[in-house]
N, CA, C and O of each residue as an XYZ file, in Angstrom:
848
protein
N    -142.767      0.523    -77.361
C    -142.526     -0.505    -78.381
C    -143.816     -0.711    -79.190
O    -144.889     -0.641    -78.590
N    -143.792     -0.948    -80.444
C    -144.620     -0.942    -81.241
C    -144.981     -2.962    -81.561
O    -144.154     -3.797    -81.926
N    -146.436     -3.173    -81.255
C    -146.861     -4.005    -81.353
C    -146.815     -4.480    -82.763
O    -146.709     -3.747    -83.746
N    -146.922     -6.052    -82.768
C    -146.899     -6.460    -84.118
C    -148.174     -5.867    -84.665
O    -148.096     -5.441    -85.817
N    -149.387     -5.757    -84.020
C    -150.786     -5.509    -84.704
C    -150.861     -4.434    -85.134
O    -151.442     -4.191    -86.193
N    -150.221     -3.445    -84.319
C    -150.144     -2.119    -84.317
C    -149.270     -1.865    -85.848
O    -149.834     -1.135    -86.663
N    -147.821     -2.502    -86.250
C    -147.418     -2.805    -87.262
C    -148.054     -3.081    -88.818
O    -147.854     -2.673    -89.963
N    -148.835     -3.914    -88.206
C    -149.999     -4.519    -89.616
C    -150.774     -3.387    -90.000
O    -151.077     -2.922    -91.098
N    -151.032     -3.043    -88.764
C    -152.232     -2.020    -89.013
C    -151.937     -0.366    -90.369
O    -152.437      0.109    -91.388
N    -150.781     -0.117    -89.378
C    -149.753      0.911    -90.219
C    -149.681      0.194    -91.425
O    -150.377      0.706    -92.302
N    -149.070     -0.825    -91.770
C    -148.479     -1.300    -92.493
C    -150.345     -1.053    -94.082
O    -150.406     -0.662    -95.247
N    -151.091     -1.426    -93.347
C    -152.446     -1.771    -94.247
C    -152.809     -0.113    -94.103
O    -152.951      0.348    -95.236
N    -152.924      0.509    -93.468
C    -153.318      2.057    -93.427
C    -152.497      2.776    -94.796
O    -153.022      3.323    -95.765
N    -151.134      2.585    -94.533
C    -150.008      2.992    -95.761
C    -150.652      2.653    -96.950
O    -151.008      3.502    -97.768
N    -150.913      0.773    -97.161
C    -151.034      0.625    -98.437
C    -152.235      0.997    -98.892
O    -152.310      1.086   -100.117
N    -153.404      1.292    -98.142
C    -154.814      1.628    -98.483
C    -154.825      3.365    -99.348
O    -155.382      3.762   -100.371
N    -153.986      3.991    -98.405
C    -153.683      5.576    -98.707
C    -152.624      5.123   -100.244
O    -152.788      5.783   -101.270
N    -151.882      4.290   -100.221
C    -151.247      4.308   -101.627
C    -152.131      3.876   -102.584
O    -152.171      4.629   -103.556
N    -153.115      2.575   -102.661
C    -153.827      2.641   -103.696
C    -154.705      3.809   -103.840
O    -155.058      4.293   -104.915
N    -155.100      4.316   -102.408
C    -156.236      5.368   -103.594
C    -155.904      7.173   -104.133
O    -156.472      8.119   -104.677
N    -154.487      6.754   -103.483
C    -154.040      7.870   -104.440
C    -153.059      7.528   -105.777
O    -152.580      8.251   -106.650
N    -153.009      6.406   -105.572
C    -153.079      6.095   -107.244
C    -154.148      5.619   -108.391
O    -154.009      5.645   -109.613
N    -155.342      5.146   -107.547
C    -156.365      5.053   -108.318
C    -156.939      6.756   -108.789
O    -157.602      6.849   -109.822
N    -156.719      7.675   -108.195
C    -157.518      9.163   -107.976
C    -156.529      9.618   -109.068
O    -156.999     10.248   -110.015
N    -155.255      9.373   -109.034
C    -154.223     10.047   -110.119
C    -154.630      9.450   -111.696
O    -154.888     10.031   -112.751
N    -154.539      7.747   -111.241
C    -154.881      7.442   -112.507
C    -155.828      7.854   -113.486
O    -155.693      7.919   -114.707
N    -157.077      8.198   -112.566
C    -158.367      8.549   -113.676
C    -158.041      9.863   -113.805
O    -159.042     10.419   -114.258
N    -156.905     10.886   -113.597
C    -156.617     11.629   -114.454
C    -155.338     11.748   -115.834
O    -154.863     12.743   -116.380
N    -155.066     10.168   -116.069
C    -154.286     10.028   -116.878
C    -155.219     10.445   -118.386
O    -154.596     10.710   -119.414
N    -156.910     10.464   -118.353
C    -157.598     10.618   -119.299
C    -158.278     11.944   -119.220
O    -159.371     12.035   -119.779
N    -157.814     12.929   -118.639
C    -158.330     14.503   -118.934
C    -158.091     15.208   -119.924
O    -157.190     14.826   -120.672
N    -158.535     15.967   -120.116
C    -157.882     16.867   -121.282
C    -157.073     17.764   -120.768
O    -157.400     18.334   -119.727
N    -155.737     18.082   -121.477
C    -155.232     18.747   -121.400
C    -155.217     20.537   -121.206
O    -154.213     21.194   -120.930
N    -156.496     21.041   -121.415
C    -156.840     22.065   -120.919
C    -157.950     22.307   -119.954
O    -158.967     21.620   -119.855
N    -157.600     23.501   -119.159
C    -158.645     23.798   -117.917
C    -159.522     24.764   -118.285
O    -159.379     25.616   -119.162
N    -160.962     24.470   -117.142
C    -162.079     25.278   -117.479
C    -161.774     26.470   -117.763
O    -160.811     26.884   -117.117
N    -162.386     27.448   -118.744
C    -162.607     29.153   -118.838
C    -162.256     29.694   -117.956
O    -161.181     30.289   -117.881
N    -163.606     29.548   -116.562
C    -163.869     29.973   -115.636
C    -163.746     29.079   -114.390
O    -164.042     27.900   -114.584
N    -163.412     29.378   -113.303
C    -162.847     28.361   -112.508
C    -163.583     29.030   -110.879
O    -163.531     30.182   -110.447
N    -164.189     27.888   -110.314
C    -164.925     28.436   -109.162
C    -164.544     29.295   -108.385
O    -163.315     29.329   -108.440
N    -165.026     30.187   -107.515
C    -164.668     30.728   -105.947
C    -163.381     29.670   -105.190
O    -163.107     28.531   -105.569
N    -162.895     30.226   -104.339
C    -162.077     29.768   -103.720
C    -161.642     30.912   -102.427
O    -161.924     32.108   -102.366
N    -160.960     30.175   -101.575
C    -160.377     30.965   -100.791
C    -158.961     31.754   -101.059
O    -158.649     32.740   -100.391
N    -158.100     31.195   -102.151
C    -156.757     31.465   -102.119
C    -156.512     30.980   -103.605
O    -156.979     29.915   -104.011
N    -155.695     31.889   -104.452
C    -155.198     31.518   -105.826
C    -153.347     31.546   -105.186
O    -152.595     32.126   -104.403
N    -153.424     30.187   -106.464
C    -151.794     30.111   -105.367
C    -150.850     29.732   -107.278
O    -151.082     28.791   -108.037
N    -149.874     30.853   -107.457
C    -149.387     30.612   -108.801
C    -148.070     29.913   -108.844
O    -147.071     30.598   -108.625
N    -147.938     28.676   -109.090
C    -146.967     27.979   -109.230
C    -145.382     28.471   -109.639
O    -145.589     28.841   -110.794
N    -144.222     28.654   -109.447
C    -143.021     29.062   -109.857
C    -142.689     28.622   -111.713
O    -142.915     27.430   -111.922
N    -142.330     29.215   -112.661
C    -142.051     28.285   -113.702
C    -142.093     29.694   -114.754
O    -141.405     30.709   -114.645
N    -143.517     29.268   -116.169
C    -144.086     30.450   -117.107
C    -143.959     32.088   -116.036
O    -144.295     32.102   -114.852
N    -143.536     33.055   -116.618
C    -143.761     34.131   -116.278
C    -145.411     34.671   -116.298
O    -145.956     35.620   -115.733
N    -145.805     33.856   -117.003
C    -147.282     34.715   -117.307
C    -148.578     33.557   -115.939
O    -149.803     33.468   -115.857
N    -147.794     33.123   -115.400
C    -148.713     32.280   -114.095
C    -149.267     33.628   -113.053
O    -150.404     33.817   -112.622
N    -148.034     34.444   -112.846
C    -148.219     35.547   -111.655
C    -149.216     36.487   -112.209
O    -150.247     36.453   -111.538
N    -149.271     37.337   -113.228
C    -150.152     38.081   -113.559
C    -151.583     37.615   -113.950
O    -152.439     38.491   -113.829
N    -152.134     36.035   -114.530
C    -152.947     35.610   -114.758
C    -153.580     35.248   -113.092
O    -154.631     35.817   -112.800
N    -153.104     34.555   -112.303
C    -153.446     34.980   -110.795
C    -153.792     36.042   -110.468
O    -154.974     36.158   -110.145
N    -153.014     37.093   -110.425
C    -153.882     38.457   -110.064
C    -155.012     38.862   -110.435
O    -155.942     39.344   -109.788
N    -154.873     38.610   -111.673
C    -156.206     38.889   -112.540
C    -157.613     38.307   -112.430
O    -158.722     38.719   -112.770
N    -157.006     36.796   -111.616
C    -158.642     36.426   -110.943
C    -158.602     36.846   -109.459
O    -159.707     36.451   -109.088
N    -158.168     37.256   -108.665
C    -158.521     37.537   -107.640
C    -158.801     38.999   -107.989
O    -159.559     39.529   -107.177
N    -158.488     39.599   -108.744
C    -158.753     41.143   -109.525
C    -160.717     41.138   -109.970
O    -161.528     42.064   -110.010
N    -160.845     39.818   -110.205
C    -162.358     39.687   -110.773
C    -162.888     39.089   -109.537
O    -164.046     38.714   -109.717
N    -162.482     38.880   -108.419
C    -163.272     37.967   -107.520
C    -163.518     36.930   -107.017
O    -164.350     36.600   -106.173
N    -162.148     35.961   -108.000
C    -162.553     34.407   -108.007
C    -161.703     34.391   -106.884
O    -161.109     33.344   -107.140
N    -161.018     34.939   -105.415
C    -160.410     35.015   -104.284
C    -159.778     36.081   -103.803
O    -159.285     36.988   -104.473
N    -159.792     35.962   -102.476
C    -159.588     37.362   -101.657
C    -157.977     37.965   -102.140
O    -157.763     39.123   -102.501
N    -157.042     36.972   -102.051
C    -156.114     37.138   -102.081
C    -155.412     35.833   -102.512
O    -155.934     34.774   -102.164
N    -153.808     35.806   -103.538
C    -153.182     35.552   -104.175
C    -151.873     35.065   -102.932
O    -151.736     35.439   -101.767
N    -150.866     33.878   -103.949
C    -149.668     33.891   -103.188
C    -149.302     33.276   -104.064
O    -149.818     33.184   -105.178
N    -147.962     32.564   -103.494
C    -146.583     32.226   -104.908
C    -146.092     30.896   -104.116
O    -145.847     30.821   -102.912
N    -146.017     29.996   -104.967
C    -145.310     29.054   -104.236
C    -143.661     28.824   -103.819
O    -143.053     28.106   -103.026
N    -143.263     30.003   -104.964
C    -142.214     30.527   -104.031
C    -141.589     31.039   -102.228
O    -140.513     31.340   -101.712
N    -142.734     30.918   -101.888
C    -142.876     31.687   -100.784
C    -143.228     30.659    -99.644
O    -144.213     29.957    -99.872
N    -142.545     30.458    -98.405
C    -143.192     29.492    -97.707
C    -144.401     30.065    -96.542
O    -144.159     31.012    -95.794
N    -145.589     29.396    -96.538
C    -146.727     29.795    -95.492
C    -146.039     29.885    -94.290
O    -146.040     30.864    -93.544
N    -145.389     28.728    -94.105
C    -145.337     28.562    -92.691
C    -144.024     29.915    -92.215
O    -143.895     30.079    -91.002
N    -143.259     30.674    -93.015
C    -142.419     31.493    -92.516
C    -143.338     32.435    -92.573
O    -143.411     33.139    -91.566
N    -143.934     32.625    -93.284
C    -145.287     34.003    -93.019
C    -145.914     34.333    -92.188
O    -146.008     35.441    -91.659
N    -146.674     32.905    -91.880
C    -147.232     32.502    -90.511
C    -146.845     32.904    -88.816
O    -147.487     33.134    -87.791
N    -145.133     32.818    -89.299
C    -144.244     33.095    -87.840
C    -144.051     34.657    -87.618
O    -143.718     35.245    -86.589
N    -144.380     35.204    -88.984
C    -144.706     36.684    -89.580
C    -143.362     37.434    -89.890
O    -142.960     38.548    -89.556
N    -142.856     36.517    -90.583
C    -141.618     37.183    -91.702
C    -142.372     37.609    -92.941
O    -143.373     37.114    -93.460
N    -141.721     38.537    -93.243
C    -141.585     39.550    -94.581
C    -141.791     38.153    -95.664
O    -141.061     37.165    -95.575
N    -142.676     38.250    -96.465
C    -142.565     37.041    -97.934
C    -140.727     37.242    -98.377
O    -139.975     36.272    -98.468
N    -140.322     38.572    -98.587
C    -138.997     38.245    -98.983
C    -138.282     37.892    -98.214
O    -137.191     38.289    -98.624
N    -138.081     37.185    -96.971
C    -137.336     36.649    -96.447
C    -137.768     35.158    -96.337
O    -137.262     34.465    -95.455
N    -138.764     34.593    -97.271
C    -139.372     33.102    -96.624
C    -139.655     32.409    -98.032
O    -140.793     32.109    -98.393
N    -138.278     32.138    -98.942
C    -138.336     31.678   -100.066
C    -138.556     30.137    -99.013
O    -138.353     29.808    -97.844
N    -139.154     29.448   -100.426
C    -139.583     27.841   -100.066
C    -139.038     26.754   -100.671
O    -139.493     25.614   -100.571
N    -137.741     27.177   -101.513
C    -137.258     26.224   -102.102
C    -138.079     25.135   -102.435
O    -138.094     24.043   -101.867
N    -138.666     25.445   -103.258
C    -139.382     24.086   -103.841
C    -138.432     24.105   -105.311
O    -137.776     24.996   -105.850
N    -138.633     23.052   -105.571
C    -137.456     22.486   -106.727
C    -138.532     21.727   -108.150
O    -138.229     21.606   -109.337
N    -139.475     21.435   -107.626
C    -140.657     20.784   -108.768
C    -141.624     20.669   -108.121
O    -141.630     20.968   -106.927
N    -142.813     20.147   -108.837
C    -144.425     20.246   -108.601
C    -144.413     19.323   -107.612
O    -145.481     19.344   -107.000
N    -143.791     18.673   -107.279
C    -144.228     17.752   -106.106
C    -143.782     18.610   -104.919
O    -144.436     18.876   -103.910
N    -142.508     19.001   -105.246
C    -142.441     20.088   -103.883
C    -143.085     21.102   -103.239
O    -143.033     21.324   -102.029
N    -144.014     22.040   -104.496
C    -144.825     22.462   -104.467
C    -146.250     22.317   -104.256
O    -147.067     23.210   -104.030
N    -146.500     20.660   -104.394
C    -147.536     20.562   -103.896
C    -147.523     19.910   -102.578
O    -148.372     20.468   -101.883
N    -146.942     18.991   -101.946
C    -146.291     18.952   -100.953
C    -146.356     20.205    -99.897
O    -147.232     20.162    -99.034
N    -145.635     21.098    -99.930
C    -145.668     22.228    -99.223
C    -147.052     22.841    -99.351
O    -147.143     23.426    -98.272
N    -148.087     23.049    -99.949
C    -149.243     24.005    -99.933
C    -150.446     22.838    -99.611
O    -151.624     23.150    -99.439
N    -150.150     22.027    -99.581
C    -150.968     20.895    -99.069
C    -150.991     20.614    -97.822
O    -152.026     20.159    -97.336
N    -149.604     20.874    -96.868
C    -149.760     20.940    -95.712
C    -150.099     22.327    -95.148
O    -151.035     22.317    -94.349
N    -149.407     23.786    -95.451
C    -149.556     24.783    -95.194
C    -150.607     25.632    -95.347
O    -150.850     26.591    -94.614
N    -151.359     25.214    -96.488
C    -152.632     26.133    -96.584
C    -153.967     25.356    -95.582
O    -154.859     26.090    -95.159
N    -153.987     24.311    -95.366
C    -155.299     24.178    -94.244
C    -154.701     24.520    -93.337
O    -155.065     25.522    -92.722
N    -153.516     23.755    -92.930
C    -153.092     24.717    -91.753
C    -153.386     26.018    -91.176
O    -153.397     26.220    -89.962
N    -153.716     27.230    -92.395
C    -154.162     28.300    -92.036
C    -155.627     28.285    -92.704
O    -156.126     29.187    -93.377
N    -156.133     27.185    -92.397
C    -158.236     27.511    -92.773
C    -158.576     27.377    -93.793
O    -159.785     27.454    -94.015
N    -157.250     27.003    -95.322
C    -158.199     26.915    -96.366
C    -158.788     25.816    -96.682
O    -158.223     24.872    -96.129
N    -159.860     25.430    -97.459
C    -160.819     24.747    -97.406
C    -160.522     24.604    -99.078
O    -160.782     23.527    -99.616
N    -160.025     25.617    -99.797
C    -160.557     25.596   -101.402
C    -159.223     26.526   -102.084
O    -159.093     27.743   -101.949
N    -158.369     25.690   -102.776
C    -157.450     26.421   -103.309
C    -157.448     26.339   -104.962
O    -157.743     25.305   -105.561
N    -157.059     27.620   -105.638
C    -157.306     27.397   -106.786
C    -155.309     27.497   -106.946
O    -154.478     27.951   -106.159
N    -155.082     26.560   -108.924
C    -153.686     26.648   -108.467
C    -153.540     26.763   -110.315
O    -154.157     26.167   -111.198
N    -152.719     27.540   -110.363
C    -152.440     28.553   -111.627
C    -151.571     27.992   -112.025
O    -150.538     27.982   -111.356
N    -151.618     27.466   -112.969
C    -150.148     26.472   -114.218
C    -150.532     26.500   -115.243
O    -151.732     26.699   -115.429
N    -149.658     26.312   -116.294
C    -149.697     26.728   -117.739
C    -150.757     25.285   -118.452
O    -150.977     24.280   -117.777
N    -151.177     25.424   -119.565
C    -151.867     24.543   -120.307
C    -151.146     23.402   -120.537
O    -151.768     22.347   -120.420
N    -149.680     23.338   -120.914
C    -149.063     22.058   -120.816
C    -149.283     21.366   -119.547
O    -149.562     20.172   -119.440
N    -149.125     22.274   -118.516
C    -148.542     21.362   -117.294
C    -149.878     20.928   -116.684
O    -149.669     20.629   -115.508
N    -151.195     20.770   -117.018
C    -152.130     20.985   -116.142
C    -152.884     19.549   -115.809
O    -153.852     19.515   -115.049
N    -152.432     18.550   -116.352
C    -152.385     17.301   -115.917
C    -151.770     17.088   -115.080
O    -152.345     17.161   -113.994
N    -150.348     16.727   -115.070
C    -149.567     16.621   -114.208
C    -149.698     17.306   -113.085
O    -149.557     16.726   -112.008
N    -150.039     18.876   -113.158
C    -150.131     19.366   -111.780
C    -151.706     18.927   -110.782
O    -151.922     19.034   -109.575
N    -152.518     18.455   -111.830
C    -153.649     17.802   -111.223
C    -153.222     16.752   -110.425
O    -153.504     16.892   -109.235
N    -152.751     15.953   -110.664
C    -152.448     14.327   -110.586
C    -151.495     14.545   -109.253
O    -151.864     14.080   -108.174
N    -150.175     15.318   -109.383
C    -149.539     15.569   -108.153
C    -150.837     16.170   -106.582
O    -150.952     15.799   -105.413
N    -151.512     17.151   -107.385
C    -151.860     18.005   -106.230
C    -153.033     17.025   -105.159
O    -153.285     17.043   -103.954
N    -153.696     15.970   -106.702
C    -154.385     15.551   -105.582
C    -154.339     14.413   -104.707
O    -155.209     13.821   -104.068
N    -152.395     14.173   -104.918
C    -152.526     13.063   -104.147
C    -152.278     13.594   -103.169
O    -152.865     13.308   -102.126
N    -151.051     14.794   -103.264
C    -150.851     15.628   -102.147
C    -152.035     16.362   -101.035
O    -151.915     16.635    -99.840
N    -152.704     16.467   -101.578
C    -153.919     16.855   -100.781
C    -155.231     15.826   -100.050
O    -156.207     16.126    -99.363
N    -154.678     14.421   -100.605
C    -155.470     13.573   -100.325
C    -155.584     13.548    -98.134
O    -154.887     13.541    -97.119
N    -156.662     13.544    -98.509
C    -157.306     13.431    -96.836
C    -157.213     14.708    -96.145
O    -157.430     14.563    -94.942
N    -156.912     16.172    -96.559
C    -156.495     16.801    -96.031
C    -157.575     18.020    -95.697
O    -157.393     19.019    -95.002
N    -158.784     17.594    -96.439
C    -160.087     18.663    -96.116
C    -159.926     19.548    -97.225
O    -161.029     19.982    -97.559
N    -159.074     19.953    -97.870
C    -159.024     21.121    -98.660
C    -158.952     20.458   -100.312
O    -158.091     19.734   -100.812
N    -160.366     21.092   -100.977
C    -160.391     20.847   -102.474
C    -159.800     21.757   -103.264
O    -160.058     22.950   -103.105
N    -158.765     21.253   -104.402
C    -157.915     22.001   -105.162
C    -158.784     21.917   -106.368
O    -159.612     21.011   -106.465
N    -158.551     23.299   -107.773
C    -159.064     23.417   -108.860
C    -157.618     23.673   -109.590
O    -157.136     24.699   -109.112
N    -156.792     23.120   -110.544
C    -156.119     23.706   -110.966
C    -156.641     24.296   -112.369
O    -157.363     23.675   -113.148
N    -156.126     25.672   -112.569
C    -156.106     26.231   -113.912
C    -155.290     26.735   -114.516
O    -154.324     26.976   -113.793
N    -155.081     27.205   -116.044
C    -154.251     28.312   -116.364
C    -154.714     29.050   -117.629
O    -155.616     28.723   -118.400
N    -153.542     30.586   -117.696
C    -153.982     31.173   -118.367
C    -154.668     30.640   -120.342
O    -154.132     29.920   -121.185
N    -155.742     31.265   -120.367
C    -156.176     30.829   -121.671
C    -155.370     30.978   -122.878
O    -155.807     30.442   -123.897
N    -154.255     31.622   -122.936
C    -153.370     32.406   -124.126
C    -152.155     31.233   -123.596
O    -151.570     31.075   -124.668
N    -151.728     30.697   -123.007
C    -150.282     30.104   -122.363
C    -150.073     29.104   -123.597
O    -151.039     28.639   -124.203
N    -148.855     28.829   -123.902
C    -148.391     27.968   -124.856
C    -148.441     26.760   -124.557
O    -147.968     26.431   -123.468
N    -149.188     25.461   -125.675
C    -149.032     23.684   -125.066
C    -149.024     23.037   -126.238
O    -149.914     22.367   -126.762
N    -147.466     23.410   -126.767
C    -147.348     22.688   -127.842
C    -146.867     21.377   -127.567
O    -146.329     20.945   -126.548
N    -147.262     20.586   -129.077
C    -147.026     18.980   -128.806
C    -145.738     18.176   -127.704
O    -145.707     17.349   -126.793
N    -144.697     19.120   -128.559
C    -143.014     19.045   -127.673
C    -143.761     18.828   -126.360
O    -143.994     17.703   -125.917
N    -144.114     19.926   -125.782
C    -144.371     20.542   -124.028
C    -145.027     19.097   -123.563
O    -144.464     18.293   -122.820
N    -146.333     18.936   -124.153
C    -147.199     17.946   -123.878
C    -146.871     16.436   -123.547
O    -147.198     15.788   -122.553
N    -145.954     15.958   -124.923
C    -145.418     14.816   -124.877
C    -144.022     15.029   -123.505
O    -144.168     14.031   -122.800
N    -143.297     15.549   -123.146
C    -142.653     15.673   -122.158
C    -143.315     15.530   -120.952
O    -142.777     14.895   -120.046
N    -144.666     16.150   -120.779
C    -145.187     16.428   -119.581
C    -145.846     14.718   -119.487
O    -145.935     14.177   -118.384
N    -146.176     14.153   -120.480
C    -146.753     13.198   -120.189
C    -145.942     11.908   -119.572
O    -146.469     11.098   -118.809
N    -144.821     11.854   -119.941
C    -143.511     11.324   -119.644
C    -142.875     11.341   -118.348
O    -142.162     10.451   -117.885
N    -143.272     12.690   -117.675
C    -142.863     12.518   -116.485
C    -144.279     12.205   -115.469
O    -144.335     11.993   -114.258
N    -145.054     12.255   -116.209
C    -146.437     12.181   -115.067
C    -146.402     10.819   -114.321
O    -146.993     10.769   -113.242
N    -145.939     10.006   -114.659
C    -146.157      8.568   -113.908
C    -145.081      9.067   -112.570
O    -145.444      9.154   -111.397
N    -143.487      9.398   -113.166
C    -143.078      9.233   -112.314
C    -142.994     10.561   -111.502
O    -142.105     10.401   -110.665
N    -143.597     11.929   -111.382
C    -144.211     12.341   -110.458
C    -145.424     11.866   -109.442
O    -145.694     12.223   -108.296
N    -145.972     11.022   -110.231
C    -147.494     10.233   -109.592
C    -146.711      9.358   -107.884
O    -146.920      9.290   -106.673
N    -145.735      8.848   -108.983
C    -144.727      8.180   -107.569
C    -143.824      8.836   -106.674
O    -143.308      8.242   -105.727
N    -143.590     10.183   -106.972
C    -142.733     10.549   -106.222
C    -144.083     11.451   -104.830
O    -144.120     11.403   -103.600
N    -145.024     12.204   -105.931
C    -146.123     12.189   -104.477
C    -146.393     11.591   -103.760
O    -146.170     11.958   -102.606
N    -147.042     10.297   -104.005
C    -146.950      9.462   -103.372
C    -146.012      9.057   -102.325
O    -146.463      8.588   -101.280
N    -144.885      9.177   -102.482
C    -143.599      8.947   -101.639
C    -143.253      9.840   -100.574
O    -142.635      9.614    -99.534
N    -143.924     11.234   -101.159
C    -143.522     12.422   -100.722
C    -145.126     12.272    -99.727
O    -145.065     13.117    -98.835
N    -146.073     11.707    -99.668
C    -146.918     11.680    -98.939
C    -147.087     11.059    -97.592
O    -147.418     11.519    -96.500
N    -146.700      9.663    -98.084
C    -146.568      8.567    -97.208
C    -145.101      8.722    -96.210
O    -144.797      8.486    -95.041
N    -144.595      9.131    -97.135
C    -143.086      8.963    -95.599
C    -142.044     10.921    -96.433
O    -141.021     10.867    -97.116
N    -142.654     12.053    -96.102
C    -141.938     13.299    -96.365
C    -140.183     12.479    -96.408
O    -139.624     11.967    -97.378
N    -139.686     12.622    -94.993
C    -138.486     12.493    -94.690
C    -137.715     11.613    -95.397
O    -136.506     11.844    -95.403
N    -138.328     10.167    -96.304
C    -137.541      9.282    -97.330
C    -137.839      9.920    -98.468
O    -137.005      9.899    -99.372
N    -139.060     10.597    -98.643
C    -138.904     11.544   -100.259
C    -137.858     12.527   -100.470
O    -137.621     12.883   -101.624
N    -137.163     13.038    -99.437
C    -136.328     14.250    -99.007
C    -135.326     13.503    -99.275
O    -134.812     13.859   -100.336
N    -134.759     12.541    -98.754
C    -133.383     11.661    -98.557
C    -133.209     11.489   -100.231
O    -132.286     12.015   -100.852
N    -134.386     10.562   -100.919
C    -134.450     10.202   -101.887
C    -133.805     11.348   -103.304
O    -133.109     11.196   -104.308
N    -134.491     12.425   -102.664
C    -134.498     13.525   -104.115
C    -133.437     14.311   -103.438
O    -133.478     15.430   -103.951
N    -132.570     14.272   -102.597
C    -131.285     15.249   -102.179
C    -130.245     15.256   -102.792
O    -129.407     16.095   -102.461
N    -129.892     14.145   -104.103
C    -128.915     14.270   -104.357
C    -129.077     15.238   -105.685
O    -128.127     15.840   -106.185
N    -130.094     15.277   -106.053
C    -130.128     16.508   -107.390
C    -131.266     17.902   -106.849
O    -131.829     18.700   -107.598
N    -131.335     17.845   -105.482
C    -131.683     19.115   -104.615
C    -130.598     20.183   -105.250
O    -129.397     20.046   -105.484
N    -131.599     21.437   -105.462
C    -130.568     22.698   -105.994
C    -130.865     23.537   -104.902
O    -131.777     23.402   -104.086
N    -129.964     24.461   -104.970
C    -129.584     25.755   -103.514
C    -130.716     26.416   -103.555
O    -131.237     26.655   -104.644
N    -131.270     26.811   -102.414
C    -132.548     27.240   -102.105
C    -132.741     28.868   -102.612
O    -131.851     29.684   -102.372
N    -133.495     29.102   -103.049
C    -133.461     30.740   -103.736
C    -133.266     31.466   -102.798
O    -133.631     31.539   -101.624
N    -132.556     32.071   -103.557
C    -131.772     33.669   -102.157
C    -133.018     34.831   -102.303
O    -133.703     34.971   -103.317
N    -133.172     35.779   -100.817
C    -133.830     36.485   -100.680
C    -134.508     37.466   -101.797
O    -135.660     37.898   -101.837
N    -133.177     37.721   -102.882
C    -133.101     38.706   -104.042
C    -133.805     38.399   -104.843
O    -134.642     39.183   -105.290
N    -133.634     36.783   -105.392
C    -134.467     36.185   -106.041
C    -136.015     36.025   -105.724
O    -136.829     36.224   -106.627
N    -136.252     35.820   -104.993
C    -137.614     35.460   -104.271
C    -137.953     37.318   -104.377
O    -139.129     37.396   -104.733
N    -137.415     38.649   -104.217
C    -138.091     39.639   -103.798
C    -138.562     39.694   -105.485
O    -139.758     39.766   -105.767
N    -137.562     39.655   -106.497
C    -137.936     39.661   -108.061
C    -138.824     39.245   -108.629
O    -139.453     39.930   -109.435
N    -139.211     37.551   -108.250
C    -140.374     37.033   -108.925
C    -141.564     36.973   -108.261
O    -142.540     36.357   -108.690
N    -141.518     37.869   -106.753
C    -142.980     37.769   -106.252
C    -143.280     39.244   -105.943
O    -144.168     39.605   -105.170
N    -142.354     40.165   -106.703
C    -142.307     41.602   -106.236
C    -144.015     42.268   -106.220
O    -144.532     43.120   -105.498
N    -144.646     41.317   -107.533
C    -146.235     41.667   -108.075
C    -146.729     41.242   -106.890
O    -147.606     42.066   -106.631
N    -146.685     40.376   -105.936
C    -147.798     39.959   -105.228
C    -147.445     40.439   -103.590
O    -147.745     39.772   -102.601
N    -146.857     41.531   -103.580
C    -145.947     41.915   -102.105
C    -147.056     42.947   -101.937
O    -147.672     42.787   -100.884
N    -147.379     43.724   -102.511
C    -148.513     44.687   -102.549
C    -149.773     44.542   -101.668
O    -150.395     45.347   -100.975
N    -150.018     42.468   -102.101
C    -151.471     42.207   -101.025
C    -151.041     42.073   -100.156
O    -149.864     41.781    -99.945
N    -152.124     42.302    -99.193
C    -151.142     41.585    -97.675
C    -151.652     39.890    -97.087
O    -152.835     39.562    -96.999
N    -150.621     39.082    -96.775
C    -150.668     37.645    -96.902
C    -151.729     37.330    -96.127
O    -152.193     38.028    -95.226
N    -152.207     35.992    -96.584
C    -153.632     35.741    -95.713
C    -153.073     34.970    -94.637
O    -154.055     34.852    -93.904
N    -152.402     34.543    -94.236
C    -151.748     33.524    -93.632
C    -151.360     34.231    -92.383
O    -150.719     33.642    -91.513
């Protein structure tokens, strides 16, 4: 049985972890919309599902050095881990929170310390703001970037900005209690990508072999 103190305590632990991952999101409501040139070392470039041109701009820095090896967030760690084939371990992620969510728990899990994370110039707020609440407390520092040529016209921008609050809250949600973020977002949950699919859009990155 759970003590009343013990209660409070949770109860003040929760809300402490909610303000400061909304204070950490907020001060990126004022970034700029584009990411550095050049983007540090890392252990792992990880290219978000979405632009076609995310997967090949990934390769291309671990091609120069900026990490050993590449992966897809298509793909789940933890089925890799158990040492299934990537085409058999789609990850159904459905949006950036799912995606960050999932690589936030799965990549320290396997030792990383430093992930770099590949999204287009529109999206690169928003995927900031999600990743680092998702990653909050978790040891591992994220850089997101994307390719320098990727399209972020006004349309893209003003949309992306629109949903950023209420991704800010759904990380959050998705942080503090997984299993009510799941309940919450199930009713517009789509069917998890079939094997075929998943072998198509990660066919480029089947070549390395997984670090995981």
């Amino acid at each position: 049985m759970t003590s009343v103190g013990d209660y409070w305590k949770r109860i003040l632990f929760l809300g402490t972890l909610l303000a400061a991952g909304l204070v950490s999101a907020s001060s990126l409501l004022f970034v700029a919309d584009r990411a550095a040139t050049i983007p540090a070392p890392s252990d792992v470039i990880v290219a978000l599902a979405g632009a076609p041109d995310r997967g090949p701009y990934a390769a291309s820095l671990v091609a120069r050095g900026f990490a050993p090896v590449m992966y897809s967030s298509l793909v789940n760690p933890a089925c890799i881990r158990a040492g299934q084939s990537p085409r058999r371990c789609p990850s159904g992620v459905r949006n950036t929170v799912d995606e960050a969510l999932l690589m936030c728990r799965a990549l320290p899990q396997a030792g990383v310390r430093r992930a770099t994370i590949v999204t287009s110039q529109f999206h690169l707020r928003r995927t900031a703001a999600v990743f680092q609440i998702a990653c909050l407390g978790n040891g591992m520092e994220v850089e997101v970037v994307a390719p320098p040529e990727s399209s972020s016209s006004e349309i893209l921008l003003s949309r992306e900005r629109q949903k950023l609050l209420p991704s800010i809250g759904a990380a959050v949600l998705g942080k503090l209690s997984p299993g009510f973020y799941l309940w919450v977002t199930q009713p517009t949950q789509r069917e998890p990508q079939s094997p075929q699919l998943v072998s198509q859009l990660t066919s480029s990155l089947l070549d390395i072999p997984p670090f995981l």
